[in-house]
Backbone as CSV, one residue per row, in Angstrom:
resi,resn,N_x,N_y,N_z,CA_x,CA_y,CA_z,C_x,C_y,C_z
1,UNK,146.590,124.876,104.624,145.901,124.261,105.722,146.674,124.577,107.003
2,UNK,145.660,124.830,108.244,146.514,125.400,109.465,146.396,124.574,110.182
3,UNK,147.360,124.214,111.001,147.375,123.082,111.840,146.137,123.235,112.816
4,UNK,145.027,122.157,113.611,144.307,122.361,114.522,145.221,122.589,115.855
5,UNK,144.245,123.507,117.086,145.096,124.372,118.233,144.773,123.375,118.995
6,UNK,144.426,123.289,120.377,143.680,122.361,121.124,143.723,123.724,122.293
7,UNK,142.725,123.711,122.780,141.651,124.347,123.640,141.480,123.468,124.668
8,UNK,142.495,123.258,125.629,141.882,122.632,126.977,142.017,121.149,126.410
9,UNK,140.571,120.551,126.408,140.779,119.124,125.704,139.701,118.767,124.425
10,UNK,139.462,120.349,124.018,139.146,120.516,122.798,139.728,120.865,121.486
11,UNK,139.450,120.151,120.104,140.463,120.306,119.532,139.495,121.744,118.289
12,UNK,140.383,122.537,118.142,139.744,123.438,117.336,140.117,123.944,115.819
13,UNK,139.425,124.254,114.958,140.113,123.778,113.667,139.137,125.266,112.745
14,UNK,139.943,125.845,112.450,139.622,127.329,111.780,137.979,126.804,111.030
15,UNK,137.440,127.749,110.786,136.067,127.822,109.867,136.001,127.655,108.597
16,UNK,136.606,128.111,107.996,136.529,127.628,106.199,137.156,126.106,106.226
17,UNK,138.022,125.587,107.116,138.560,124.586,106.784,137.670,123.160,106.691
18,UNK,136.956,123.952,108.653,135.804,122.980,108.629,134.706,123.283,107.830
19,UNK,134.331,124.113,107.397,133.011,124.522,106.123,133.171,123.184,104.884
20,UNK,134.719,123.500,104.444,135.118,123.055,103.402,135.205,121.549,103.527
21,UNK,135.539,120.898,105.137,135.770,119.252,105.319,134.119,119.278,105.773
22,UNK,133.316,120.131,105.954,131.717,119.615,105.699,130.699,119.775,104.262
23,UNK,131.795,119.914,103.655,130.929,119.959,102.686,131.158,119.171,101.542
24,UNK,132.645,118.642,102.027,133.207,117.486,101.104,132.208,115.766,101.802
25,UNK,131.988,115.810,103.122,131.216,114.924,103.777,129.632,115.110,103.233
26,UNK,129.380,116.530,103.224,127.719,115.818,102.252,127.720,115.847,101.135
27,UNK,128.990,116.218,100.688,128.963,115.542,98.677,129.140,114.216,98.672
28,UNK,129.967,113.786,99.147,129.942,112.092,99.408,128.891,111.217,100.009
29,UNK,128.507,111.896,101.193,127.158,111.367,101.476,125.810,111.420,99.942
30,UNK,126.028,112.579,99.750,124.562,112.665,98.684,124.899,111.508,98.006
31,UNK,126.258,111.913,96.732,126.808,110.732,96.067,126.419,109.532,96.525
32,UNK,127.088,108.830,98.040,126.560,107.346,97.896,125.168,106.936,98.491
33,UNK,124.055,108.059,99.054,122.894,107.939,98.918,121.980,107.539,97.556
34,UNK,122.358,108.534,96.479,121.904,108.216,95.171,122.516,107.350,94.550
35,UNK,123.765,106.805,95.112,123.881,105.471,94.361,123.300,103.969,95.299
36,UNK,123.151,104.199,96.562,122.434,103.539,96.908,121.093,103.363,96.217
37,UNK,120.439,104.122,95.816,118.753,103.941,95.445,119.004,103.910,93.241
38,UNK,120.121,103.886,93.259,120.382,103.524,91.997,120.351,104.834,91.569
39,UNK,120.348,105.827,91.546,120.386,107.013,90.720,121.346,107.712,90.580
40,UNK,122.841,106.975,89.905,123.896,107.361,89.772,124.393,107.255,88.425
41,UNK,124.973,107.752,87.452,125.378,107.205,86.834,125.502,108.545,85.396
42,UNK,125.551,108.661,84.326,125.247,109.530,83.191,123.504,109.585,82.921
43,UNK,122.858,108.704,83.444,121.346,108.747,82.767,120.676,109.071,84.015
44,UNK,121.183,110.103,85.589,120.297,109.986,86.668,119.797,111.081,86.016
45,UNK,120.115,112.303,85.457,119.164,113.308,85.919,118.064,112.922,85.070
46,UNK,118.018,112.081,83.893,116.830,111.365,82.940,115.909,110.596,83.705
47,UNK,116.715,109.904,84.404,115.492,109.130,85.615,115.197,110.191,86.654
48,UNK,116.099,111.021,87.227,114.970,112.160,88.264,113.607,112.804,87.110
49,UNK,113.970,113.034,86.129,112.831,113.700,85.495,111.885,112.848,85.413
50,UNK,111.941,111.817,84.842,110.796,110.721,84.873,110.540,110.769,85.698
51,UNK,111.285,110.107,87.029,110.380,110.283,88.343,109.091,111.105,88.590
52,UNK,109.578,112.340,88.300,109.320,113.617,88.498,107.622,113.910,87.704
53,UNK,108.131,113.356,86.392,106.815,113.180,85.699,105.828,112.251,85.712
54,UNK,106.010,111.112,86.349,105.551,110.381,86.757,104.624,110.393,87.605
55,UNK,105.455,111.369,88.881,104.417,111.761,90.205,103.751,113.242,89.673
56,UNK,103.929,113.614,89.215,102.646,114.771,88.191,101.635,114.112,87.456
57,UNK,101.995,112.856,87.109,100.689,112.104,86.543,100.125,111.244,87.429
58,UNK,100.730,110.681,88.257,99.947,110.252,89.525,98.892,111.401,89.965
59,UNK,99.454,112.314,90.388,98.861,113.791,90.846,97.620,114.270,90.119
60,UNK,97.890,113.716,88.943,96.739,114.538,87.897,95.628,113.417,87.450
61,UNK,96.149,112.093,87.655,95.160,111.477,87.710,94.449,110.701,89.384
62,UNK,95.158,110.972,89.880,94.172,110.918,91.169,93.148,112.325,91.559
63,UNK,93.739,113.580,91.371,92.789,114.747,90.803,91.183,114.312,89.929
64,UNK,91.605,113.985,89.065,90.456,113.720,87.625,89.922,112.670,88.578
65,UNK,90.262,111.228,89.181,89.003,110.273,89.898,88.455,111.099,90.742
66,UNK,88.725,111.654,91.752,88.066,112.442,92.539,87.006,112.769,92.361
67,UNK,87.632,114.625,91.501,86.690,114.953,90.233,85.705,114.162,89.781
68,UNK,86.219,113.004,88.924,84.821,112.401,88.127,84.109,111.851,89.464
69,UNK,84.432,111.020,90.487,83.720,110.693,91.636,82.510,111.490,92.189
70,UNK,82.965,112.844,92.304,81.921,113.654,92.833,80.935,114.545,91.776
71,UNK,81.067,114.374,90.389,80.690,114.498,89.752,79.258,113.448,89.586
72,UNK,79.554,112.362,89.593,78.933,111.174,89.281,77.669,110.890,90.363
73,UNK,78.333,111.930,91.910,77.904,111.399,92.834,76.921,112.536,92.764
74,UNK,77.173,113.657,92.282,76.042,114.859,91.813,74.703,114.288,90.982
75,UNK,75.635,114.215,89.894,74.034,113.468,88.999,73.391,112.623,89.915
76,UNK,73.799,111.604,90.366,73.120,110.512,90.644,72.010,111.259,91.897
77,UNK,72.294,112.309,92.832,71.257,112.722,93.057,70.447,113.621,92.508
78,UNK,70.814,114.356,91.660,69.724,115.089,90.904,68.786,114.281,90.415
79,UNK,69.530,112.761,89.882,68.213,111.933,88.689,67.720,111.630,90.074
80,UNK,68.000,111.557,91.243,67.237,110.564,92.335,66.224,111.893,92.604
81,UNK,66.291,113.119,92.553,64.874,114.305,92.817,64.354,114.235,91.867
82,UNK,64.976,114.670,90.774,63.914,114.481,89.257,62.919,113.115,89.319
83,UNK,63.339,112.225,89.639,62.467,110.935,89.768,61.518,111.224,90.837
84,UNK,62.031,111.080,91.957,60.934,111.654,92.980,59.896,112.760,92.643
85,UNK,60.354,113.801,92.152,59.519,114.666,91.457,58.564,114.676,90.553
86,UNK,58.945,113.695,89.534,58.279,113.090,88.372,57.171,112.212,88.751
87,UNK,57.861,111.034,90.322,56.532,110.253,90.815,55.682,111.111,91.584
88,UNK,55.941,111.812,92.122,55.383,113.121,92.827,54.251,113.691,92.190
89,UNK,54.141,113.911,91.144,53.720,114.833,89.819,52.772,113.903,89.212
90,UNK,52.999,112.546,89.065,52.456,111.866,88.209,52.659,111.707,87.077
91,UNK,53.318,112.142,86.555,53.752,112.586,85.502,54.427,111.329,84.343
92,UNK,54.181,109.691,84.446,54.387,108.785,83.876,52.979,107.827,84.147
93,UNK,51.791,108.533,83.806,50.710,107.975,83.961,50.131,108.115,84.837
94,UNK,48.479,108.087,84.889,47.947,108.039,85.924,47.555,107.128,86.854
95,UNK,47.478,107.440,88.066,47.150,106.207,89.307,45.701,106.161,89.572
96,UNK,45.355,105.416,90.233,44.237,105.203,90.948,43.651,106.314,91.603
């Protein structure tokens, strides 16, 4: 480690040293972020995966309501022309 120079009334401190004291600051940061939200411990990367699978099934079933939604919303007008068509036609007895 090289001593920092000072630059006027700046203090200056070689590049790998600071690379290396920034990167020890966001390992510690990450670290007590994920232990803040609880995901620390021997069983996190088991709970990131769950997570993980979790929001793929969220994903896949908000997909499929959709889906069936506009599906549902199809038929329901086709039977609403076929009917019209059918009273149209006469075609369930005759009228007057």
């Amino acid at each position: 480690m090289t001593p920092p120079t000072r630059d006027g009334t700046n203090l200056r401190i070689p590049e790998p040293e600071f690379e290396a004291m920034m990167a020890r600051a966001a390992e510690k940061g990450a670290r007590r972020a994920l232990a803040d939200v609880g995901l620390d411990g021997p069983d996190a990367a088991i709970d990131i995966r769950d997570l993980r699978s979790l929001l793929d099934c969220i994903r896949f079933v908000r997909y499929t309501a959709a889906q069936t939604a506009i599906r549902m919303i199809t038929t329901g007008l086709i039977l609403a022309l076929l009917a019209g068509v059918a009273l149209k036609l006469k075609v369930f007895g005759g009228g007057p």
